[in-house]
ZAVO-382313 format. One line per field, with one value per residue (C-alpha): residue number from 1; x, y, z. Coordinates in steps of 0.2 Angstrom, whole numbers, plus 5000, padded with zeros to 4 digits. Each point is the difference from the previous one (the first is absolute). Example, Ala and Ser with C-alpha at 12.3 -4.5 7.8 and 13.67 -1.06 7.14 Angstrom:
2
n: 1, 2
x: 5062, 5006
y: 4978, 5017
z: 5039, 4997
END
This chain:
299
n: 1, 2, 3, 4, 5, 6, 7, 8, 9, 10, 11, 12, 13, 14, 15, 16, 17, 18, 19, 20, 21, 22, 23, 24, 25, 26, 27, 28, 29, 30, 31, 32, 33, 34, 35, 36, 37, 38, 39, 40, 41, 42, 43, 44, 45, 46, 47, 48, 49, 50, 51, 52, 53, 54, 55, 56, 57, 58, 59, 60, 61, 62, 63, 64, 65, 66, 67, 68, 69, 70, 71, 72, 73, 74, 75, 76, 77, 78, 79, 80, 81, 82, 83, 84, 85, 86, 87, 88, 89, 90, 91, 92, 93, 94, 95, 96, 97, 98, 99, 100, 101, 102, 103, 104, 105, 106, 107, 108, 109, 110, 111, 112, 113, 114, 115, 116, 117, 118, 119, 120, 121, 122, 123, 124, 125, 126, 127, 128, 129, 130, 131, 132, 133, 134, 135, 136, 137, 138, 139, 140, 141, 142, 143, 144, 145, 146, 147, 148, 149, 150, 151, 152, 153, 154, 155, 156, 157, 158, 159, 160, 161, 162, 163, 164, 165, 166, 167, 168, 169, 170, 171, 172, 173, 174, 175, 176, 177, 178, 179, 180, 181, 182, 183, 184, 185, 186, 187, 188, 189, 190, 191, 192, 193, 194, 195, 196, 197, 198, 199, 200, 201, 202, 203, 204, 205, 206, 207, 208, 209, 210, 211, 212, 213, 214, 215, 216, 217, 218, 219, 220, 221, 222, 223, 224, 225, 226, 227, 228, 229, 230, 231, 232, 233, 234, 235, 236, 237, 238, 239, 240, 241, 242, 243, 244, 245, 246, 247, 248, 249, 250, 251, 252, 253, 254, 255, 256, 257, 258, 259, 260, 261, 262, 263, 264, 265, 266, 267, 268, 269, 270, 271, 272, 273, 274, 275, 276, 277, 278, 279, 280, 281, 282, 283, 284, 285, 286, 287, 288, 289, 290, 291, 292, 293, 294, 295, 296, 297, 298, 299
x: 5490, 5014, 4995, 4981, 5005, 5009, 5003, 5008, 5015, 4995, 4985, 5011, 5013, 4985, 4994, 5016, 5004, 4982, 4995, 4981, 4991, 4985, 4994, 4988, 4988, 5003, 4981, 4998, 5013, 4995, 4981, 4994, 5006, 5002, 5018, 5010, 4988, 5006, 5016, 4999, 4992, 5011, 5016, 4992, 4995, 5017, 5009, 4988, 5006, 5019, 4996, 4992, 5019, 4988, 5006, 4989, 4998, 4985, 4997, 4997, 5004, 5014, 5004, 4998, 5006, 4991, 5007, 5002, 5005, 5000, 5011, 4993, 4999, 4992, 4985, 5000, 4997, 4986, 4991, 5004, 5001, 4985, 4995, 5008, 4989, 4989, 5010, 4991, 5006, 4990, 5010, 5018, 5009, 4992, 5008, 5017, 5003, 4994, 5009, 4987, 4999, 4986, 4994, 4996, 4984, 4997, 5001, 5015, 5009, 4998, 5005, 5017, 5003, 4998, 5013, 5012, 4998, 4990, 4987, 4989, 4992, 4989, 4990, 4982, 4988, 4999, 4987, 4987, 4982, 4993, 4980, 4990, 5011, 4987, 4996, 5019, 5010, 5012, 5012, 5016, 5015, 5007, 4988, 5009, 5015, 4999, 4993, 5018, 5014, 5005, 5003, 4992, 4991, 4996, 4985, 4986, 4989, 4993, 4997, 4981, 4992, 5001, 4986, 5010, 4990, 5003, 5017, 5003, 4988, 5010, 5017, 4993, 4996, 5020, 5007, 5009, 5001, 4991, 5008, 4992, 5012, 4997, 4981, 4986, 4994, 5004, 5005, 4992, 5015, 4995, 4989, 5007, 4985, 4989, 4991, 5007, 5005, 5016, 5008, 5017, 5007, 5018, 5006, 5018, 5013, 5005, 4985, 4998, 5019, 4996, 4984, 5013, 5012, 4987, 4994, 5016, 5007, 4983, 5006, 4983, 4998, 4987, 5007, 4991, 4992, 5001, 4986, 5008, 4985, 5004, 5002, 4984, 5008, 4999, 4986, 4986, 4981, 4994, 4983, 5008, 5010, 4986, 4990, 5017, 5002, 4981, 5004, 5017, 4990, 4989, 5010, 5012, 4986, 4994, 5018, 5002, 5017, 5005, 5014, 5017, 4994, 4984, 5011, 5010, 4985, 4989, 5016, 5002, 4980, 4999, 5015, 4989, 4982, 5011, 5008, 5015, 5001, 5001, 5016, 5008, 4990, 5011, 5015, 4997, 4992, 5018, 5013, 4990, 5002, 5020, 5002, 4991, 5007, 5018, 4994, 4998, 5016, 5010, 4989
y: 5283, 5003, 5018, 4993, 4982, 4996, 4981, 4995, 4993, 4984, 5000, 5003, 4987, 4987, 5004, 4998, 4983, 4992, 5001, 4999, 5018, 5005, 5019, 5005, 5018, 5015, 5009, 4988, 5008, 5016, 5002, 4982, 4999, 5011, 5001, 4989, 4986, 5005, 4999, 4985, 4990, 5007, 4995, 4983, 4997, 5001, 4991, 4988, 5000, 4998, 4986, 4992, 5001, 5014, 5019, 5010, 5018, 5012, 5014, 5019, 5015, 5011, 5018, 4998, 4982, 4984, 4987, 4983, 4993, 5010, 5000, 5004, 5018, 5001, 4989, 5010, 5015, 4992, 4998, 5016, 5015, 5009, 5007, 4985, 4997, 4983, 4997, 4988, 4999, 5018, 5008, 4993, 5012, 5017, 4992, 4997, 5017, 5010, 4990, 4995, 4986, 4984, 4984, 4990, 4993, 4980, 5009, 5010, 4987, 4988, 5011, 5004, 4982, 4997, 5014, 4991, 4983, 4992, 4988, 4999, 5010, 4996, 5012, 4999, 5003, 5007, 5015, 4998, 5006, 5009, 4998, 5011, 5003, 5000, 5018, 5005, 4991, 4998, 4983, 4996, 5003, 4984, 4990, 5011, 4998, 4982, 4999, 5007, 4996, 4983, 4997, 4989, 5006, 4990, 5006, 4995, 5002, 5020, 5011, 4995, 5018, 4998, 4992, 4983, 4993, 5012, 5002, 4984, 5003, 5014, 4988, 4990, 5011, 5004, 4983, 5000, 4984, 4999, 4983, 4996, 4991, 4984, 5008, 4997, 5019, 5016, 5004, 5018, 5007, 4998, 4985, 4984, 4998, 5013, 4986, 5006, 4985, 5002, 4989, 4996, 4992, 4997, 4991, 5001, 5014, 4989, 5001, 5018, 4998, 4991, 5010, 5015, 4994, 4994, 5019, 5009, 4987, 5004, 5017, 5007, 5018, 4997, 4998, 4986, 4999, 4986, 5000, 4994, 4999, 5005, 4987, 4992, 5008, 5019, 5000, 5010, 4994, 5005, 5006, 5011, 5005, 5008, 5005, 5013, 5005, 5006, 5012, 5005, 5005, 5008, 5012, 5003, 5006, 5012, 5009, 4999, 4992, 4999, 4994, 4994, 5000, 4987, 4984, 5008, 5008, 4984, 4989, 5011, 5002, 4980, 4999, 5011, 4990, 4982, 5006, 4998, 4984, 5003, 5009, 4984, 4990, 5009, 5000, 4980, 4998, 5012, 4988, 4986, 5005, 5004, 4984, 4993, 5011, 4996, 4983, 5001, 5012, 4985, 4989
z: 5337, 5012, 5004, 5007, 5005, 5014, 5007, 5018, 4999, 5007, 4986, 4986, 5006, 5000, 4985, 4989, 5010, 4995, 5019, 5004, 5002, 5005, 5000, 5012, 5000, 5011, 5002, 5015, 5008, 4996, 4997, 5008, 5017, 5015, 5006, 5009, 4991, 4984, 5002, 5011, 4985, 4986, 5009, 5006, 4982, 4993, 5017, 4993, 4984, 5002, 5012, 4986, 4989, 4991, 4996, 5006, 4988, 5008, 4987, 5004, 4991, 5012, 4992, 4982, 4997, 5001, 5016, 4997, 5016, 5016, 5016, 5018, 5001, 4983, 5007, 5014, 4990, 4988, 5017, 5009, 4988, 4995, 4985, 4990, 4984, 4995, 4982, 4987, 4983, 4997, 5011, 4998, 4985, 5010, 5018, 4993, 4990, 5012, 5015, 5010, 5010, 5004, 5003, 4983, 5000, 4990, 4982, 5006, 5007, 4985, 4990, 5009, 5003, 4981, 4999, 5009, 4993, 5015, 4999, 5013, 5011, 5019, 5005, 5012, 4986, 4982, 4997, 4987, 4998, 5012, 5005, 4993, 4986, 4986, 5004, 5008, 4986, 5016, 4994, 5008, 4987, 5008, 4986, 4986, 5007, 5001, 4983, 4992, 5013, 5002, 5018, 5009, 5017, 5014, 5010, 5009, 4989, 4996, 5014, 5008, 5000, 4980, 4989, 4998, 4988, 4988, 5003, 4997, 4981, 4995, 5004, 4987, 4988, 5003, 4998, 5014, 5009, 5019, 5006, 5016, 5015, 5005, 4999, 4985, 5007, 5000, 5017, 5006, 5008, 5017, 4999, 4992, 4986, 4990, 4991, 4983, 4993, 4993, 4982, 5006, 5016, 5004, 5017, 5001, 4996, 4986, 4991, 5001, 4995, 4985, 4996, 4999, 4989, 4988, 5001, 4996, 4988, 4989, 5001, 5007, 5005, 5017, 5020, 5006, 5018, 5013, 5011, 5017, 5014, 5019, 5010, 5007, 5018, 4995, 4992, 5003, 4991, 4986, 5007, 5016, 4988, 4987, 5015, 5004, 4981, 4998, 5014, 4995, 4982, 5010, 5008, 4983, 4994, 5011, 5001, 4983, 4998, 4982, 4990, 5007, 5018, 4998, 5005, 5012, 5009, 4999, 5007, 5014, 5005, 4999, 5012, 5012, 4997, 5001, 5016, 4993, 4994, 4982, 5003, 5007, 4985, 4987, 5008, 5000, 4984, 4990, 5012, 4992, 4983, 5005, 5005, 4982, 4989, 5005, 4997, 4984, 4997, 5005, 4991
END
């Protein structure tokens, strides 16, 4: 694995002396925030990280080989440089023999930090099915990947333009764990509550700690997901929140976005219909989940 994975120094270091590490995505740099916000909150998250006692590792793909832990001018670069591809687990053996360089989405970024023998992972939120999906078949790899890669992701919740409930069915259907924090709900991204009951609650790091161990000492194949809601201060309600969603549907449809640009697209117009106020919604609701996830690493 040498020739396609490559660790910082300072990742490497703290891996091998049992130091807490927590890997965080690159798409939001890349593909989810206009520039200098991008870059702003990517080095914020991981300032936040260290300040925690936590190693921060954010993953990208740079010419050919997959980055586990980046310094300064390669954030910069993620948030700067066009052209730089959207890599899930589909995309990562074509990226990296042909040289290429991107930001990893959730299933990437699992992936890599499975790789590299890390644990845990804070991201904004995972992807899962998308509405309408009974005639697009358009699901997130996040749910597959989190059905065969044990890492655990910290999130807030799934991404609120998807059909939750049935994101959170086809979780089931996967075994993989949904533990809410310090929440009996699903949280809906955004909005502290979806209504979605969820089976499992944990209210400290340690629990979740606990919950973990128990998970790899059974030797089970499934990532499990903490649901961690925004803080009641940077939330934005459910019901504005649907109101902009419906719209942002609307208009997907009538330009005929498909694929790999749905989210982005639909993330960027809600930005425009919220005024702005999503934008600073998820730069809170990731920092939260930094803060929670290297909770739990030290834990």
């Amino acid at each position: 694995m040498n020739e396609y994975l490559r660790l910082s120094v300072e990742v490497s270091e703290a891996l091998a002396a049992g130091q807490p590490v927590v890997a965080f995505e690159s798409t939001i740099i890349s593909h989810g925030m206009p520039y200098p916000r991008n870059v702003q909150t990517a080095l914020a998250a991981e300032a936040i990280a260290r300040e925690a006692g936590v190693i921060p590792a954010t993953v990208a793909v740079l010419d050919g080989r997959i980055a586990v832990g980046l310094d300064r001018g390669e954030v910069e670069r993620l948030g700067t440089e066009r052209g730089l591809l959207k890599i899930s687990r589909r995309d990562l053996s074509a990226a990296l023999a042909m040289g290429r360089s991107g930001a990893t989405t959730v299933s990437a970024t699992m992936l890599a930090a499975r790789m590299a023998g890390i644990g845990l992972f804070a991201t904004g939120g995972i992807g899962g099915v998308h509405r309408g999906a009974a005639e697009s078949f358009d699901i997130s790899a996040d749910l597959s990947e989190l059905a065969c890669t044990p890492v655990c992701v910290v999130s807030a919740g799934a991404k609120a333009i998807l059909d939750l409930p049935r994101t959170l069915e086809v979780l089931e259907t996967l075994g993989v764990p949904v533990i809410g924090y310090r929440t009996s709900e699903f949280p809906a991204f955004y909005s502290r509550s979806s209504g979605l009951p969820l089976a499992l609650r944990a209210d400290t790091p340690a629990e979740v700690a606990s919950i973990l161990r128990a998970h790899g000492a059974l030797g089970l194949p499934q990532g499990v997901l903490v649901a961690n809601p925004i803080p009641a201060e940077w939330e934005i309600p459910r019901a504005r929140m649907e109101e902009h969603i419906a719209r942002a549907l609307s208009d997907l449809a009538a330009r005929g976005v498909r694929g790999k640009e749905v989210t982005p697209f639909l993330l960027s117009r809600i930005v425009e219909l919220t005024g702005g106020d999503s934008l600073e919604t998820n730069v809170h609701l990731l920092h939260n989940n930094v803060r929670l996830a290297c909770e739990i690493a030290r834990a």
